[in-house]
Structures are given as C-alpha cells and as structure tokens.
C-alpha positions as CSV (number, residue, x, y, z in Angstrom):
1,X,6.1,-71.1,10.4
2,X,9.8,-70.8,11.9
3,X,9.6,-70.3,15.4
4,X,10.6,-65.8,15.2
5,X,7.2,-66.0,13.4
6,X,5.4,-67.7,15.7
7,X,6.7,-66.0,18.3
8,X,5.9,-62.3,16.7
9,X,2.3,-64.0,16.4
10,X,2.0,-64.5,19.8
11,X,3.4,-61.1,20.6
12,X,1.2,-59.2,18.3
13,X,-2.0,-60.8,19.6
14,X,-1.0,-60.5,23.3
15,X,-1.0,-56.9,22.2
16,X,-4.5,-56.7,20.7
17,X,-5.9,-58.5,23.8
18,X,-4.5,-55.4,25.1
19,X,-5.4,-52.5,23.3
20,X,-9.6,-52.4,22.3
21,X,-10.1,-50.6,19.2
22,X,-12.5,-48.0,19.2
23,X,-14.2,-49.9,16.2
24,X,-15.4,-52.1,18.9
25,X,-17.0,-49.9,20.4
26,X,-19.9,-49.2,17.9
27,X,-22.2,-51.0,16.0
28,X,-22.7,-50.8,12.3
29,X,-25.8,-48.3,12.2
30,X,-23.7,-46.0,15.2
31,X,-21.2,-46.2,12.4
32,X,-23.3,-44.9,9.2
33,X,-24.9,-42.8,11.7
34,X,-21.5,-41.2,12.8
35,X,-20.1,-41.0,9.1
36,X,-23.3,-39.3,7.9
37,X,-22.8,-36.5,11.0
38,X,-18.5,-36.0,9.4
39,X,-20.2,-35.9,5.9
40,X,-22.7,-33.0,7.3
41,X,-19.4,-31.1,8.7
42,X,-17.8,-31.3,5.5
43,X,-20.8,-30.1,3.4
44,X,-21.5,-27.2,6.0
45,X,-17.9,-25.7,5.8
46,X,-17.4,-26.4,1.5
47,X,-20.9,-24.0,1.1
48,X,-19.6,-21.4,3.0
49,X,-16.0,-21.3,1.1
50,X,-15.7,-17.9,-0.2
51,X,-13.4,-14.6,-0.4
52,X,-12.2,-14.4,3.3
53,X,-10.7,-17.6,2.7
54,X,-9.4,-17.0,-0.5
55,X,-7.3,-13.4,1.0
56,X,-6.3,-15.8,4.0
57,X,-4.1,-18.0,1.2
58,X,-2.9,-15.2,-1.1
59,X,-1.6,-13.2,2.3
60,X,0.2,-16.3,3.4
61,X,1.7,-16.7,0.2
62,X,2.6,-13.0,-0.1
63,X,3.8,-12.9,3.7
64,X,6.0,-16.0,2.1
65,X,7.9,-13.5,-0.2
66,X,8.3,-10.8,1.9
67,X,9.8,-13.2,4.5
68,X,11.9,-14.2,1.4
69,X,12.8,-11.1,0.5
70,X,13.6,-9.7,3.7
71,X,16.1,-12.4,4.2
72,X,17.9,-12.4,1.3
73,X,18.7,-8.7,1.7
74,X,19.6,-9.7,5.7
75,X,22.5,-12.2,4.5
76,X,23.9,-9.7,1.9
77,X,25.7,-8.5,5.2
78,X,25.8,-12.1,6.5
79,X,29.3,-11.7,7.8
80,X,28.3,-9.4,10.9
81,X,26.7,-12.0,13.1
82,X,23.3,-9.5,13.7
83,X,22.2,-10.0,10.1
84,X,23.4,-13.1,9.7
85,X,21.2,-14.3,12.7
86,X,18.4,-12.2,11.4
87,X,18.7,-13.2,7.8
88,X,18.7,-17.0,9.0
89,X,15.7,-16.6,11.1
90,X,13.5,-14.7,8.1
91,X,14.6,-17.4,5.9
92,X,13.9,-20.0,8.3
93,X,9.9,-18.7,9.0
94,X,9.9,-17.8,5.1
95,X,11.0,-22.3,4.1
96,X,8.7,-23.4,7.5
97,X,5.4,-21.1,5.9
98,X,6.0,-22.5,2.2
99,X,6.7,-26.2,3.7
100,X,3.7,-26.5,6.4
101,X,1.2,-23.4,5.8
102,X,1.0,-23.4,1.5
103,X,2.6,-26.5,0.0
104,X,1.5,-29.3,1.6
105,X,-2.4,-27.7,2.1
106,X,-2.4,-26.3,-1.8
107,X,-0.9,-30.0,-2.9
108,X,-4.2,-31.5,-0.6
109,X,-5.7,-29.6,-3.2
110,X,-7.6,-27.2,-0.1
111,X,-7.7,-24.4,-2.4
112,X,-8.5,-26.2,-6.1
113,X,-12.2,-24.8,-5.2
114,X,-11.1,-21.1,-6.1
115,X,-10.4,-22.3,-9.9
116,X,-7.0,-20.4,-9.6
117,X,-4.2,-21.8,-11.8
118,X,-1.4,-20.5,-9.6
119,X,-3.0,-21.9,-6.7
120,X,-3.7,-25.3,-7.1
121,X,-3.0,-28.7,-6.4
122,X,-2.2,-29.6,-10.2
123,X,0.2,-27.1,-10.6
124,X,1.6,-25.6,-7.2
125,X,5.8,-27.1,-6.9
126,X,7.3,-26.4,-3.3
127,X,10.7,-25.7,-1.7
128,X,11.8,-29.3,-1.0
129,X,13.5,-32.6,-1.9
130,X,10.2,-34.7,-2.9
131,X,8.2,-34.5,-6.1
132,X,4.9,-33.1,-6.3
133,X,4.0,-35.9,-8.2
134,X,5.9,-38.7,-5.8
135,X,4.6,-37.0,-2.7
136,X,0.7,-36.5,-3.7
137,X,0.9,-40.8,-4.3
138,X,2.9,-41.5,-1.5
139,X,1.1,-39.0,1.2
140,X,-2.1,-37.7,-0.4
141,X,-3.0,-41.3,-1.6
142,X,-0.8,-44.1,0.4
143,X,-1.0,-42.4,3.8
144,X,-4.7,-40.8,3.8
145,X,-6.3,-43.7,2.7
146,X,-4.6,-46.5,4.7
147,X,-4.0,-44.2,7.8
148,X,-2.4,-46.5,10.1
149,X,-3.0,-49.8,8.7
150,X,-0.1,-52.0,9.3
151,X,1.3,-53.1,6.1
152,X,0.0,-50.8,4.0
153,X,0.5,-47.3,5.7
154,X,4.2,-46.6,4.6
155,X,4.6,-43.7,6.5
156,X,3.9,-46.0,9.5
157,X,7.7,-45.6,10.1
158,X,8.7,-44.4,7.5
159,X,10.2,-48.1,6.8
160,X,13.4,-47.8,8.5
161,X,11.9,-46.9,12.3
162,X,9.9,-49.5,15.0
163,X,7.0,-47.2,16.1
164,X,4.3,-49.8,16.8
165,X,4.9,-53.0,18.9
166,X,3.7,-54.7,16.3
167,X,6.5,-54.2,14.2
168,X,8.8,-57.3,13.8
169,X,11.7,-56.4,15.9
170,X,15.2,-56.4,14.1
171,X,18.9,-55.0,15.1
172,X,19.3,-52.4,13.0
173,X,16.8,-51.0,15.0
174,X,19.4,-50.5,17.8
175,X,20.2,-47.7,15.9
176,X,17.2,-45.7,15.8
177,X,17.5,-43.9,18.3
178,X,20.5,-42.1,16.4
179,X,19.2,-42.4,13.2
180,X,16.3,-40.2,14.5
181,X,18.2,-37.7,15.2
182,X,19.8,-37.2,11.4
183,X,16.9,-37.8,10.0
184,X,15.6,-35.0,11.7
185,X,18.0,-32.8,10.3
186,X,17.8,-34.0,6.5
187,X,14.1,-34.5,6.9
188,X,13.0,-33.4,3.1
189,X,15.6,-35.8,2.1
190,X,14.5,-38.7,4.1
191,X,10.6,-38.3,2.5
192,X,12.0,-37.7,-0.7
193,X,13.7,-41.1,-0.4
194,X,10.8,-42.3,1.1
195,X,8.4,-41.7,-1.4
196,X,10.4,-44.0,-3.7
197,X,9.1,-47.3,-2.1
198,X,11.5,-49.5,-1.3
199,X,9.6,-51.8,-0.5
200,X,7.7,-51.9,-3.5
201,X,11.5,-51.8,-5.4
202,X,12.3,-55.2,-3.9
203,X,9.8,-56.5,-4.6
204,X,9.3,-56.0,-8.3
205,X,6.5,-54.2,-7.9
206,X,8.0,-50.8,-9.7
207,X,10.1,-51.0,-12.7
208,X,13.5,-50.0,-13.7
209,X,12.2,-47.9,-15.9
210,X,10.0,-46.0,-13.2
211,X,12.3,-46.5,-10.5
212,X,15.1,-44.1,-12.3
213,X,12.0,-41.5,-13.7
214,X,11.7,-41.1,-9.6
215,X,15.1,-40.6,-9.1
216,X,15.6,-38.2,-11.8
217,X,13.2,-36.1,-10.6
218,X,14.3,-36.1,-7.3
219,X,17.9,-35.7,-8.8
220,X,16.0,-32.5,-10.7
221,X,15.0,-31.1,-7.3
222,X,18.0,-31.8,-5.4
223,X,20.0,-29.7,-8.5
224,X,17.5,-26.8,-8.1
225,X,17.8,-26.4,-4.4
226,X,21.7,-26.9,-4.1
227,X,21.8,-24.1,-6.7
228,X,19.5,-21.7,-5.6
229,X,20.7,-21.7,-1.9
230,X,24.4,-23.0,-1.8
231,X,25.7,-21.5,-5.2
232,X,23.2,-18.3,-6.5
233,X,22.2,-16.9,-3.2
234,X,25.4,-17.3,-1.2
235,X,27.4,-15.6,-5.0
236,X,25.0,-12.6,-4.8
237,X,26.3,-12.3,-1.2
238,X,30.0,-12.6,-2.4
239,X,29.2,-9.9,-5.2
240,X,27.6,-7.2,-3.6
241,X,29.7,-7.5,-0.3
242,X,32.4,-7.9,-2.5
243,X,31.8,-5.0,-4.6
244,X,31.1,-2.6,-1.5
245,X,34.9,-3.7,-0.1
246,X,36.5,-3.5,-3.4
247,X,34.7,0.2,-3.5
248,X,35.9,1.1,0.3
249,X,39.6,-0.2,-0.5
250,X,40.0,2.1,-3.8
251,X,38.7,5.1,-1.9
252,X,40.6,4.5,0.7
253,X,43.7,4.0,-1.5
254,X,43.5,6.9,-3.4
255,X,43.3,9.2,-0.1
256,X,46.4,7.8,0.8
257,X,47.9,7.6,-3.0
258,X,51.0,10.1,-2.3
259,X,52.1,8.5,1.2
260,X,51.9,5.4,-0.2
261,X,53.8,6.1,-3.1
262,X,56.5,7.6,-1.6
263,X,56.7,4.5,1.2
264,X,56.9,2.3,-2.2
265,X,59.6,3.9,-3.6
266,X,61.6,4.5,-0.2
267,X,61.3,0.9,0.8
268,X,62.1,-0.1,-2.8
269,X,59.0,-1.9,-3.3
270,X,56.7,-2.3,-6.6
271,X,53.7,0.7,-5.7
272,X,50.4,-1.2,-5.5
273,X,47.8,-0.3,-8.2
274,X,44.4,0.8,-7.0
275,X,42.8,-2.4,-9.3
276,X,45.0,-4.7,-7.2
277,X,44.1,-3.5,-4.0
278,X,40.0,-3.4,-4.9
279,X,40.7,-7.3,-6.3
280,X,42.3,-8.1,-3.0
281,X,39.5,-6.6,-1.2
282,X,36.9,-7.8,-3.2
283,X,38.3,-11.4,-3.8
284,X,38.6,-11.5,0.4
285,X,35.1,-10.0,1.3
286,X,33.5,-12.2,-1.5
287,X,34.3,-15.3,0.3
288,X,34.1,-14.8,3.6
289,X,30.2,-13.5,2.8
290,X,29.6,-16.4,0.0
291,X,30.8,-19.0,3.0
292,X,28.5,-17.0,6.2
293,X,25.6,-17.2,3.1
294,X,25.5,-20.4,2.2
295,X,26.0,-21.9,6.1
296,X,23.2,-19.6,6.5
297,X,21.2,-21.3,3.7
298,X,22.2,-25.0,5.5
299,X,20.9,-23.5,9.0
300,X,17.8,-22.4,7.2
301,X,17.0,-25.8,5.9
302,X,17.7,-27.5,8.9
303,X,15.5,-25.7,10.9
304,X,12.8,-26.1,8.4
305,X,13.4,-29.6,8.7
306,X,13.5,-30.3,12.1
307,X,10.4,-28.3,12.8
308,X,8.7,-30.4,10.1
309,X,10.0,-33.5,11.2
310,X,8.3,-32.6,14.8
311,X,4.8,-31.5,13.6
312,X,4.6,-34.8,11.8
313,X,5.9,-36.9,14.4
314,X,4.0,-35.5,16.9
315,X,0.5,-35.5,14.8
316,X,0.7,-39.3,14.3
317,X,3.0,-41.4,16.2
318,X,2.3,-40.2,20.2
319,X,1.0,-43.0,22.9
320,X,-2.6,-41.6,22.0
321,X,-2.6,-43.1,18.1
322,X,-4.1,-46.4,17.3
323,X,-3.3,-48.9,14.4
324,X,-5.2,-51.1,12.7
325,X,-4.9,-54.9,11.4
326,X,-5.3,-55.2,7.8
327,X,-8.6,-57.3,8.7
328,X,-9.9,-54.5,11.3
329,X,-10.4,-51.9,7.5
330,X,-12.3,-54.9,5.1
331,X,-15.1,-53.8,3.6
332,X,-14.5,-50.2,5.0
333,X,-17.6,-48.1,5.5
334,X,-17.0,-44.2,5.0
335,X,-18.2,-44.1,8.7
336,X,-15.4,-46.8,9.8
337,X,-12.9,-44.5,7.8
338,X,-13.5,-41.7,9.7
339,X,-12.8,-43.8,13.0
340,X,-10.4,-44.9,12.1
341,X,-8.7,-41.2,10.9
342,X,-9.8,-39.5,14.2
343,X,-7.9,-42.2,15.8
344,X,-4.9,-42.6,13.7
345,X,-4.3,-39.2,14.6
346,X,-3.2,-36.7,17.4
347,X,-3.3,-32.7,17.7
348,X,-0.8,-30.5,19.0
349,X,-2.2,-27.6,21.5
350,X,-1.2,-24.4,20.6
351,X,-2.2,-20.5,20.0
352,X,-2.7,-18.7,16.6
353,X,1.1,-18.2,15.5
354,X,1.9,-22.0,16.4
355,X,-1.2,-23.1,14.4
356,X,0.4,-21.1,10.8
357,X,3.5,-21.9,11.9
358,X,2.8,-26.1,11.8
359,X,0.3,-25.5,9.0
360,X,-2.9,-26.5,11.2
361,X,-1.3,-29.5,11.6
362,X,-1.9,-29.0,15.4
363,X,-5.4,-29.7,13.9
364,X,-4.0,-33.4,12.7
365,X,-7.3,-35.6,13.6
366,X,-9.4,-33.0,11.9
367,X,-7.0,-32.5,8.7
368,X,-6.9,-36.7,8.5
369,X,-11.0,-36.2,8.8
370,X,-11.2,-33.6,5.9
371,X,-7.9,-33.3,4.3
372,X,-9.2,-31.5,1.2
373,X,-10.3,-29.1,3.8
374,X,-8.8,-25.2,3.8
375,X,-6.8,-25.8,6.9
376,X,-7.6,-22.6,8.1
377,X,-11.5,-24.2,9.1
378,X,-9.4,-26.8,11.1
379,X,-10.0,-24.8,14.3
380,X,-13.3,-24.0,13.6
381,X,-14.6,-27.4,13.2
382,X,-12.7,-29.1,16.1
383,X,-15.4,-28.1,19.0
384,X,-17.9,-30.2,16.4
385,X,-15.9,-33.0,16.0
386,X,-15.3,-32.9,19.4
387,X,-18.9,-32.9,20.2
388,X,-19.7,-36.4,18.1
389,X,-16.3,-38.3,20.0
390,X,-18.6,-37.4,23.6
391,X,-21.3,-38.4,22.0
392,X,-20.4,-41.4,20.3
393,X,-17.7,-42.4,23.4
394,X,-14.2,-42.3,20.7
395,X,-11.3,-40.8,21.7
396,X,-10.1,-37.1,20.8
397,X,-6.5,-37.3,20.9
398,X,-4.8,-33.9,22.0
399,X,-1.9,-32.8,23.8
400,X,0.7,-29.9,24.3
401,X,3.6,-30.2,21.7
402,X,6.4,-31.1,24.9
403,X,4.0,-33.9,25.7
404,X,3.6,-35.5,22.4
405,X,7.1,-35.2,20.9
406,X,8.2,-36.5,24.5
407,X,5.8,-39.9,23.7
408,X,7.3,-40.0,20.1
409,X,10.5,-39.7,21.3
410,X,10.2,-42.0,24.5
411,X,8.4,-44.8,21.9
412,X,11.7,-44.8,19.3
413,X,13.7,-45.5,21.9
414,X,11.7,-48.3,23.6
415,X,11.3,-49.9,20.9
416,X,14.8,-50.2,19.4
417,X,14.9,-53.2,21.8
418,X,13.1,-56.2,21.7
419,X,9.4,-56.3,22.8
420,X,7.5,-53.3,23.9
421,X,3.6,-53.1,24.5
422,X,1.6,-50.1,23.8
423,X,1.0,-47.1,25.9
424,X,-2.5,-47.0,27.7
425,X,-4.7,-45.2,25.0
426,X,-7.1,-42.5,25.8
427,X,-10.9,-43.0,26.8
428,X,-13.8,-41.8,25.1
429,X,-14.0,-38.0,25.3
430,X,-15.5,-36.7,28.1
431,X,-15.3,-32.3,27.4
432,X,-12.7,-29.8,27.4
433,X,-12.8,-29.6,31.0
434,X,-12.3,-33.2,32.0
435,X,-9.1,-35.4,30.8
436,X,-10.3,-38.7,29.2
437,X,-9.2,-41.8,31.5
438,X,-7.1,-44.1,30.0
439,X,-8.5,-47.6,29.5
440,X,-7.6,-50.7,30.8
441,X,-7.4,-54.8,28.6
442,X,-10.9,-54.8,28.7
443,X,-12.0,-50.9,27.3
444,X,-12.9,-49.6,30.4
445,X,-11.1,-46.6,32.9
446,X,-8.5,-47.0,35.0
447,X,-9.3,-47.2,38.4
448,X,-7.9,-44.2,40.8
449,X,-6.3,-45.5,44.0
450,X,-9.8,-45.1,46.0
451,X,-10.7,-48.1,43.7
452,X,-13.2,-45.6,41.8
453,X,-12.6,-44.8,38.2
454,X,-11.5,-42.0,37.0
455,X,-15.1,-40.7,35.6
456,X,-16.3,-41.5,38.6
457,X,-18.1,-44.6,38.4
458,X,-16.8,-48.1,40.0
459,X,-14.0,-49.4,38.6
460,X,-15.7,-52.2,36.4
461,X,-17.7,-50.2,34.9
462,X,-18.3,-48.8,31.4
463,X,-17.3,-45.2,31.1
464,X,-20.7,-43.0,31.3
465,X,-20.0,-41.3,27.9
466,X,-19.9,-44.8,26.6
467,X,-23.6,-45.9,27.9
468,X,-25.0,-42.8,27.4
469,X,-24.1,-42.2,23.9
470,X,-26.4,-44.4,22.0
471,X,-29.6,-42.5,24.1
472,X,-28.1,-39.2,23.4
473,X,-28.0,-40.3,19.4
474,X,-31.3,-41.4,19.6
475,X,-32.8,-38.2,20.9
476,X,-30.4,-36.4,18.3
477,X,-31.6,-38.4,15.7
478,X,-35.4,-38.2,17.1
479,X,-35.0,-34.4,17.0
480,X,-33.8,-34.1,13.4
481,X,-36.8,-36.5,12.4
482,X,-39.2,-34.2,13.7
C-alpha cells in the first residue's frame, strides 16, 4: 500500500469514527419491522390508484403543450423584447414541466399502472440529451439501487466532482468549483455523458461495439434537439416575420410608387422594383427574428438546466445525506434499503407550484422510498413516513431550497482542497414542530451552551426519540396483534 493509500485509509476511517450511521441505530427485527411498515405505505397508496390520478398526468402533459404552443407563437415576434421575454419564459416552464413533472416520473414507470401506451415508461422519449434507454440503466437502475454507496453509486458525483470526504482527493478537483458552474448550464449534456460510464469504458468493462451504440444515440438526440430549436423553430420565426415585413414594405412601396419614380428618374438612378424592396425587407427581418429565436431557444434550455441541475443537487448531496461503505449494504434487507434511501436523501420545502415545478422532487426521501410511485402521492405520504423516522429515531432530512443548495454549494467548494470532514448530520426526528439536533462522534445531540442538549436531556445522553422508540413499536406492534 503506497503511502497516498494509506493515508486516504486513515482519513476515511477518522471520518466514520465520526459520522454513526443510522443503520447503527437499529437492530435486525427494528429493521424487518420498519421495512414491513414502508411496504404497508406502498400497498395502501397502489390500491387506491385510480382516475383522479390518471386526469392529474394527462393535464400536466396537456398544460405541457399549451405552454409549448403559447411560446412558439410568443417568439414569432421575438424581436420586440416583450415577447421575446414572454416567449422564453413559456418555453422555459413548458422544457422544466416535460424535464421534472412528466419525463423523468413516466420513465420511473409511475404511471405504467394505467396500461396506457402513450404514457408509459416503455415507450415515453423526453426533451433532452440522454437516452431513454441509457438514463433508465444509469438512474432508474445504477442510482436507485446503490443510493449512495461509495463505489458503486455513479451519480455520487457524477465522476468528475469531490462531494463526500471520502472521495480520494486529486487536483483537478481545484477546478470544481468552476466546473460547477458550466455544468450547470449544459446540465442534460453533462448526464448524457454521464450515463456513458467512463468508468466502466476504462476499464473494459463496455465494449467498442456498445460504447459507439451509446454515442450514436446520444449523437441521434443531440441532432433532434439542435434542429428542432436552433434551426426549425428559430426559421419559422424568420419566415413569418419575414413574410409580414416583406408584405408591409410592398404596401408601403406601392403608396409611394409615383414619388418614387419620379425621384429615380430625377436623381438618375435605376427605379427600385417592388420584389426587390419586399426581398430586402424580408431577407433583413428574417434574420434578425431567426437570431432573437434561436438565443431564445439557448436561454430556454439553460434555464431548464440550471433549475434541474439544482433540484438534483439539492435532493441528494446537502450536509444532511449520508453514504454508505460498500460493506455497510451486504446482504441488504428490503428494511436496510429503505434506511438507507430515506437517508441518502434530502427534501426541498416548498408550496404547491414549487412542488410541479421540481417534479415532487422536493419530495426526494419519499420518491428514493417508492420511486415507482405517482409523484403526485409524494406529499400525501410524507406526514407517514415522517411518523415511522420519530418512531424508529432516523433522520428526516428537510430543508428550504436556499439552505440546501447553499450546503451543496458550500461542500464543492470545500472539498476542491485537500481534506474535509463531514457536516454534523441530523438527529432522529423529533415532529414538525421541533428541529432535530445534530449529533455528535458518538450519535448523540449536541449539547446547547447550558451544557443541556438540545432535546432537552443532559448532554450524554441518548436522544428521547431514540430510547423511546422501541416501547412505542412494541405497543404498535401489540395493538395490531390484537
């Protein structure tokens, strides 16, 4: 072992001295016990399925076209800055509801319980760089089931960032901090990449063969997108604006077709045709409206993009999150895979329109809980799942959106250096009303400068939720028996 490795080693378990995971809290039966009460959850919401959530998807997709729609015929005036600013914004809301709201839920396959061909995770293709068939293995697959294992959670990341201490530090990760910041903006492009493994590429693990199927269908995507918004869309601008100046300018010149006769033939000059002067007008208008278009079309995908980049960020790489050894998710139970999602993951507080708007991914730990779920139950369920973290003393990871993308961003740039420990993590959940303290080396609170924790108790202590939660399961579990 050279002596970066052993020094990484030493690193990495001064680190898990330091951070308890909540695995370690629970025995094996509080484990079953707490996978059979998710399972319940599940069940509960999948026999109540029915038409209200079926209208909810076919309105979002519907609102989707509209928003479409509206700003399409927005940019055909692009030029003027109101509908160019107007046409940007309806596009932007239209490429954020297909991204967040439909594609990535009907490609979790949420909606494959209605049977409907158009609406389902076999067939459903959406507005972006990846694949449906690279993203469903890379996110649906890779991510959900190794949530925030180190070394086999790619998106623990992304490959090219330092998110978790335990990462071995390297300089190029100097840069990340910059890095960030473009990736942000060509987001889509960045998973698309992303999905390709390059990890898995140097090491031999994907062939040639497979390597360049992957790239020619994100090549296929890449076409389709660069011709729909920065050629067709941008074109039918140029045309109809085009058209309406080339009409104006032959009106206009055939008002004033003696005068300007006569000024032609006094001044000696060759008398302008009405077809030259609509060409001149047309050939003018049509590119200043195919340019204001198309830089509309860039501003739309950059948004999108960014606001993507953001909800994801924020749902899984915050102070709150946990990650696991490799060794920690052995012989994983379904109840240990649960803990292990609801801790992986971190929720973004917001109202209604936020919650469409991020696709109920401000609802992360309960989409990485059930992510075949119709994210529209998200809300719904969370007071439940909220319920069995009090009782069972886990975490419940939540936060306002400036709070969590302030910890994303505050954890790229600390660790671009050498270094770095984790953030205190969260107690166990204590209610809506009380913030959960954040624990200390050995599990328990942090003590408050009166020396008493912040639950309450002395500062040695256990937190209460933590010794009262086996009693409370018993008498839950006593009460179901009889």
């Amino acid at each position: 072992m050279s002596t970066t490795e052993q020094t990484q080693g030493e690193h990495n378990q001064s680190i898990d001295e330091d951070v308890e995971s909540p695995l370690a809290r629970l025995s094996e039966e509080e484990i079953e016990a707490l996978g059979r009460e998710f399972d319940a959850i599940h069940d509960e919401v999948f026999s109540d399925l029915g038409e209200r959530d079926a209208t909810y998807i076919k309105s979002m997709i519907e609102l989707h076209r509209r928003l479409v729609v509206m700003g399409r015929i927005e940019l055909l005036a692009s030029r003027y800055w109101p509908a160019w600013l107007l046409g940007t914004a309806s596009l932007s809301a239209a490429k954020i509801l297909e991204n967040m709201e439909i594609g990535h839920n009907v490609m979790h396959g949420q909606w494959d319980w209605m049977n409907n061909p158009e609406i389902h995770s076999s067939t459903w293709d959406w507005d972006t760089a990846s694949t449906k068939e690279a993203w469903k293995h890379s996110h649906n697959y890779v991510h959900h089931t190794y949530t925030n294992i180190r070394g086999k959670d790619k998106d623990l990341g992304y490959e090219i960032m330092r998110i978790d201490p335990h990462q071995k530090w390297h300089p190029v990760y100097l840069l990340q901090p910059f890095y960030n910041v473009l990736l942000m903006a060509l987001f889509e492009w960045g998973v698309a990449f992303h999905d390709l493994d390059f990890e898995a590429i140097r090491k031999g693990e994907k062939s040639q063969k497979q390597v360049a199927q992957e790239l020619k269908g994100i090549a296929g995507k890449a076409r389709a997108q660069i011709v729909k918004d920065y050629i067709a869309f941008p074109a039918l601008s140029g045309l109809v604006a085009g058209g309406v100046a080339a009409a104006a300018a032959t009106i206009g010149h055939r008002r004033e077709g003696r005068r300007a006769r006569l000024a032609d033939r006094l001044s000696r000059r060759r008398p302008s045709s009405t077809v030259d002067v609509a060409m001149e007008a047309f050939t003018g208008e049509f590119r200043r409206s195919y340019r204001s278009t198309m830089w509309a079309d860039v501003a739309a995908n950059v948004v999108r993009n960014f606001w993507s980049n953001a909800i994801i960020f924020c749902g899984h790489f915050p102070d709150q999150t946990y990650t696991f050894s490799q060794e920690e998710a052995e012989d994983e139970s379904k109840g240990g895979w649960y803990v292990r999602q609801l801790s992986g993951a971190a929720n973004i507080e917001g109202g209604g329109f936020f919650h469409v708007a991020s696709g109920n991914l401000g609802y992360q730990v309960e989409h990485h809980l059930f992510p075949d779920m119709p994210s529209t139950r998200y809300g719904e369920i969370a007071p439940k799942v909220r319920d069995v973290c009090k009782r069972y003393g886990l975490p419940y990871n939540t936060g306002p959106f400036s709070k969590q993308w302030g910890s994303v961003q505050r954890t790229i740039l600390r660790l671009a250096f050498p270094g770095g420990k984790p953030r205190p993590k969260p107690g166990p959940y204590r209610g809506d009303d009380v913030d959960a303290a954040p624990l200390t080396r050995n599990g328990s609170p942090k003590a408050s400068a009166n020396g008493s924790s912040a639950n309450g108790s002395g500062g040695g202590s256990e937190p209460a939720a933590t010794e009262n939660a086996p009693a409370e399961r018993a008498d839950t579990d006593a009460d179901a028996d009889a």
